[in-house]
Each structure stands twice: as structure tokens, then as C-alpha cells.
C-alpha positions in Angstrom: 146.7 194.8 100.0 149.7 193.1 100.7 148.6 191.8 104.1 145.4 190.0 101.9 147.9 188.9 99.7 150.0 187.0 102.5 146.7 186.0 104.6 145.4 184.3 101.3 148.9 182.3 100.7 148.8 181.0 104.2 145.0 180.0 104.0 146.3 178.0 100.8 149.6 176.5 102.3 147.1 175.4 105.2 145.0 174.1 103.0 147.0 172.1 100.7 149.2 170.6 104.1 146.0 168.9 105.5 145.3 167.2 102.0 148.5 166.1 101.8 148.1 164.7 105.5 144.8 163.0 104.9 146.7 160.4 102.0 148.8 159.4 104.6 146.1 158.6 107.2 144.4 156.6 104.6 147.0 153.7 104.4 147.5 153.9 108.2 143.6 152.9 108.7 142.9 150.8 106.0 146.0 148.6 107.0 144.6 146.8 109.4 141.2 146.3 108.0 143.1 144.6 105.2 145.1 142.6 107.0 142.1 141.6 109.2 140.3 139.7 106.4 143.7 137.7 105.8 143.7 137.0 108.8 140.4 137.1 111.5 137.9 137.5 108.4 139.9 134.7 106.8 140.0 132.0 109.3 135.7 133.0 109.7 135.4 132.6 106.0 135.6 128.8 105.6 132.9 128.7 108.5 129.8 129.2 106.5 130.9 126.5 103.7 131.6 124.2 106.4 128.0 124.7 108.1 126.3 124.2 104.9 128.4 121.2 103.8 128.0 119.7 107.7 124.5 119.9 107.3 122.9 119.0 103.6 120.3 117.7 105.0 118.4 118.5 101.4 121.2 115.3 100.8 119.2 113.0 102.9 116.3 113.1 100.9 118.6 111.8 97.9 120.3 109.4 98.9 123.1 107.3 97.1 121.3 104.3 95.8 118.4 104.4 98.2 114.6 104.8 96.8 113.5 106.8 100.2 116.6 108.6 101.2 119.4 107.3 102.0 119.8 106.0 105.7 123.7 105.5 105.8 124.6 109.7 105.3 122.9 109.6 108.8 125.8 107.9 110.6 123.2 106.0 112.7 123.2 102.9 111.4 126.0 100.0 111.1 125.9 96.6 109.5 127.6 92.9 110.8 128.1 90.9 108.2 128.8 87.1 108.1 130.6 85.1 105.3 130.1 81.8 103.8 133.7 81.3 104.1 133.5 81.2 107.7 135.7 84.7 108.3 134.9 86.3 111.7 132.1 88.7 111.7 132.6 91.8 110.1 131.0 95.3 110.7 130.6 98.3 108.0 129.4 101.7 109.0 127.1 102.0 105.4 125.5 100.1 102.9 127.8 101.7 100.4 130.5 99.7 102.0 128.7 96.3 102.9 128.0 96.3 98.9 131.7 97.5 97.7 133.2 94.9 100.4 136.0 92.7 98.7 133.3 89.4 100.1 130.8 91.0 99.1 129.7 88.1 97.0 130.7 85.8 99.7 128.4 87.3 102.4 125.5 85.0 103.7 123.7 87.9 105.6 123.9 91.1 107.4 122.0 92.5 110.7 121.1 96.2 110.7 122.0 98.0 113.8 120.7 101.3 115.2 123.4 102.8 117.0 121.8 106.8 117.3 120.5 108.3 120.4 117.7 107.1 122.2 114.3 107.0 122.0 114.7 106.7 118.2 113.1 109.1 116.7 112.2 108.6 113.0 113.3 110.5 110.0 110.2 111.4 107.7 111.6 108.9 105.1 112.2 106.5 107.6 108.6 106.8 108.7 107.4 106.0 105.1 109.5 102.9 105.2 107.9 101.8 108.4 104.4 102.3 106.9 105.2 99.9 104.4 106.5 97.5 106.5 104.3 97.0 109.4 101.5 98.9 108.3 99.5 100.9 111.6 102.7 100.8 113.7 103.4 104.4 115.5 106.7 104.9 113.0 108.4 105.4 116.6 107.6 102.2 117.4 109.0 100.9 113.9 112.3 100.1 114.5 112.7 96.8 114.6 111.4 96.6 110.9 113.1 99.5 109.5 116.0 97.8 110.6 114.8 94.5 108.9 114.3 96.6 105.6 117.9 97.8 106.2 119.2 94.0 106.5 117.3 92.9 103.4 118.7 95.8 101.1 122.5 94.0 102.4 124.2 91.9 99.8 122.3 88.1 100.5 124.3 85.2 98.7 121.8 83.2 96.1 122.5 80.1 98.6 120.8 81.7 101.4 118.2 83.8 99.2 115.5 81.3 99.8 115.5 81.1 103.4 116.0 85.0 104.0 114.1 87.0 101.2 111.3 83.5 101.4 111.0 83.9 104.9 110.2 87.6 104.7 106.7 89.2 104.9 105.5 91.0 101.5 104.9 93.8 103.3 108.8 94.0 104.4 109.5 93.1 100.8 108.1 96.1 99.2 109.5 98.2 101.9 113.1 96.5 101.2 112.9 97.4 97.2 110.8 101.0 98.4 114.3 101.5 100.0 116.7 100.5 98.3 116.3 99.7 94.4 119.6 100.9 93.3 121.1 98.5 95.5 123.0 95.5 93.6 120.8 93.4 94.2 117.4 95.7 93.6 116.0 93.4 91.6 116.0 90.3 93.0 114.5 92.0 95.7 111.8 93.9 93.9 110.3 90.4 92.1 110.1 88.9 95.6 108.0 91.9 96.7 105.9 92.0 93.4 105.2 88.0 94.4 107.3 86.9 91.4 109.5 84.7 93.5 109.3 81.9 96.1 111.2 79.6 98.3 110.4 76.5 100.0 107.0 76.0 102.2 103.6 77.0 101.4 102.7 80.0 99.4 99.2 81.3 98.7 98.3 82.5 95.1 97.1 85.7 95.5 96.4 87.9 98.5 99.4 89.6 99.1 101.0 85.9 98.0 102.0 85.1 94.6 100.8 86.1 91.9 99.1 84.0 88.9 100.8 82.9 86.1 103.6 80.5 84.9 106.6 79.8 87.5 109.6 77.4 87.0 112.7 76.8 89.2 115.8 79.2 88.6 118.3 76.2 89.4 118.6 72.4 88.9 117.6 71.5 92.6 119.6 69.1 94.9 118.4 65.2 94.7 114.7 65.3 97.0 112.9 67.9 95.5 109.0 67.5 95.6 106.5 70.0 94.7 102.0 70.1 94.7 99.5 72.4 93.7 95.8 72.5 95.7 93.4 73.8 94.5 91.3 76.5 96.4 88.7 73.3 97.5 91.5 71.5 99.0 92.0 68.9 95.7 95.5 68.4 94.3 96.1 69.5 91.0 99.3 69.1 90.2 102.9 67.3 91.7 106.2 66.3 90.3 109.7 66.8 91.3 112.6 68.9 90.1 112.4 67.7 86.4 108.5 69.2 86.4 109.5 71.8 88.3 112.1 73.1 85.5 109.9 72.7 83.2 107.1 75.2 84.3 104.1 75.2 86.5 100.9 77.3 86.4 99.8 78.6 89.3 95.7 80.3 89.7 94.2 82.4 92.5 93.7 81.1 95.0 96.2 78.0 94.6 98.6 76.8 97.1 102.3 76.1 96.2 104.0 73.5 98.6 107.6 72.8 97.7 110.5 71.0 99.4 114.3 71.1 98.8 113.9 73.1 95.5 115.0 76.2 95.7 113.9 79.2 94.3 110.9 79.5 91.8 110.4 82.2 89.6 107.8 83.5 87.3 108.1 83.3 83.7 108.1 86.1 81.3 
């Protein structure tokens, strides 16, 4: 009996050293796993937050004032920028900073650069852009007027207004304010594109042209102005000069607007 007793003690003693032995072995192999996210697992944490805001491309579609995404998160495009006050030439990386530039209201015009990898491959907004533009152009061939889109959504001084956003196409109008009509001057751009607004030279009522109704001149034109309506037959129907032209005229289909040295007309509310 005695021998059972003592076989039974040491089958316990045995027992309870190898759970006290276990506890200690615990600590000694979780150790370094803890000390591994500190430190490897740590320094591979910040890796997926860095890959996901590297590439938001969901953030493209967005844009930050741009109708059809916004072209300057892309980081292939930059701007040079001249100034009425005869400043050298100036280049911004984004149309966020062309429009928060200290001139800005001092800048005659911008050119649109594409400075990305070649052949140019379009993004889908930037194909949509293109469509409006030159309509039936292979959106890889678009370029050049996605880029002349780009320059028109640029700050453009009121004194050379006229000659840039007048000597533009429709078509490139309505991609202009498609692309950017958040942009300061959005809507200046967008009543040039609806046909509310025109320059100097001949304009067609109608047809992608102007529209019909009532126009006037924003601003007291310099001394020469001189102004005619004809008629869809050819016949004058109206002329004056700057004091007429202030005043209102009333354009119909089908008319044609001549004007010299007057500025800017505008459609009346």
C-alpha cells in the first residue's frame, strides 16, 4: 500500500512541475511575436493605407472643381501662364493653383501642357471631353483639344475674353464649361458655350452660333465701334454704333451679327 501511496505522490509532483513549466514557456514564445508587430508588423502596417491613399483613383472621377473629373490629381498636365503686367512667364503644376495664383486676376492667358508618357493614352473622362470637342476624333488622337479645353478652364482677364473665348469653336466651349464649371470663371464660360456671348467678327444666329433674342454690349466700348445685322437674304436690317449697341439689339435665326471694336455682347435676361 505504501509503495501506491508514494508512486501516486510522484505521478502528482510530476505532474504539477510540467504545469508550472508550461507558464514559463508561454512568455518566452509570445515575446517575440509581440515585439514583432511593434516592430516588422509595424513598419508593414502603414503599407496598405499608403497603397490605398497613392491610388484613389475613385478620386479622379471627382475631381476638385472639375465637371468630368478632375485632370490636375493626374500629375500630367502643367500650365504657363502670361501676365498683363508683363512678368516673365509663369508655370503651375494644377488648375487649383493657376486659379489661387496671387495674379490671378492679372493673367492674360494660359497654355495647357501634357507632360505624361507617350503615346497619350486617354482617361475615360478625358475621352468624353474630347467627344465634345472635336466630335468623331479617335479620343487618342484628341489631344490637342483636350488640352485647348484645359487652357480655356485657366483664369482669362475680361480684356482678352473677346479674342480667346470669341475665337473659340462652340464645340470647344461646351467642352470647356463640361469640364470645368466650378472653375471661377464657370460662368462666363458656360454663356459663351450656350451662344449667350459674342466678340468681334461675324457670328451666325443659330446653328451652333448664337442664339435668338435680345443682346447688348457688357461695356462702354472704345471710340470706333460699328455694328450691322443681315438678314438671312443678305438685306441689312439694322447698324449703329456703341450708343445702339448699349442699348439692345435683337437678333433672329438666321441673322448675322458683324461687329467691330466693341467688345463683348451679351444676351439679355
Amino acid at each position: 500500500m505504501r509503495f501506491h501511496h508514494l508512486a501516486a505522490a510522484a505521478a502528482v509532483l510530476l505532474l504539477a512541475s510540467g504545469c508550472t513549466s508550461a507558464p514559463g514557456a508561454t512568455p518566452s514564445s509570445t515575446s517575440p511575436s509581440t515585439s514583432a508587430p511593434t516592430g516588422s508588423a509595424s513598419s508593414s502596417q502603414p503599407a496598405p493605407p499608403s497603397e490605398t491613399s497613392a491610388g484613389p483613383t475613385s478620386g479622379q472621377g471627382e475631381g476638385s472643381g472639375q465637371g468630368a473629373g478632375d485632370p490636375d490629381d493626374s500629375g500630367r498636365f502643367s500650365y504657363t501662364c502670361t501676365s498683363l503686367n508683363a512678368v516673365p512667364e509663369t508655370t503651375f503644376s494644377s488648375l487649383a493653383e493657376v486659379w489661387a495664383s496671387s495674379g490671378y486676376l492679372r493673367l492674360d492667358s494660359c497654355t495647357a501642357n501634357y507632360d505624361g508618357p507617350q503615346p497619350y493614352e486617354p482617361t475615360d473622362d478625358e475621352a468624353h471631353i474630347i467627344a465634345i470637342a472635336a466630335p468623331g476624333t479617335d479620343p487618342a488622337q484628341g489631344l490637342d483639344s483636350y488640352l485647348a479645353a484645359l487652357g480655356l478652364c485657366t483664369r482669362v482677364s475680361d480684356d482678352s475674353a473677346s479674342d480667346i473665348f470669341g475665337g473659340s469653336s462652340r464645340p470647344l466651349l461646351q467642352a470647356a464649361s463640361a469640364l470645368c464649371p466650378k472653375a471661377p470663371q464657370g460662368k462666363i464660360i458656360a454663356l459663351w458655350a450656350a451662344g449667350a456671348r459674342a466678340g468681334d467678327g461675324q457670328h451666325v444666329v443659330g446653328d451652333g452660333g448664337l442664339v435668338p433674342g435680345s443682346f447688348h454690349l457688357r461695356k462702354t466700348p472704345p471710340e470706333g465701334c460699328t455694328w450691322s445685322i443681315k438678314g438671312p437674304d443678305g438685306g441689312q436690317k439694322a447698324a449703329g454704333n456703341a450708343a445702339e449697341g448699349q442699348s439692345g439689339i435683337l437678333l433672329a435665326e438666321k441673322d448675322v451679327l458683324s461687329s467691330d471694336k466693341c467688345g463683348i455682347w451679351e444676351k439679355m435676361e
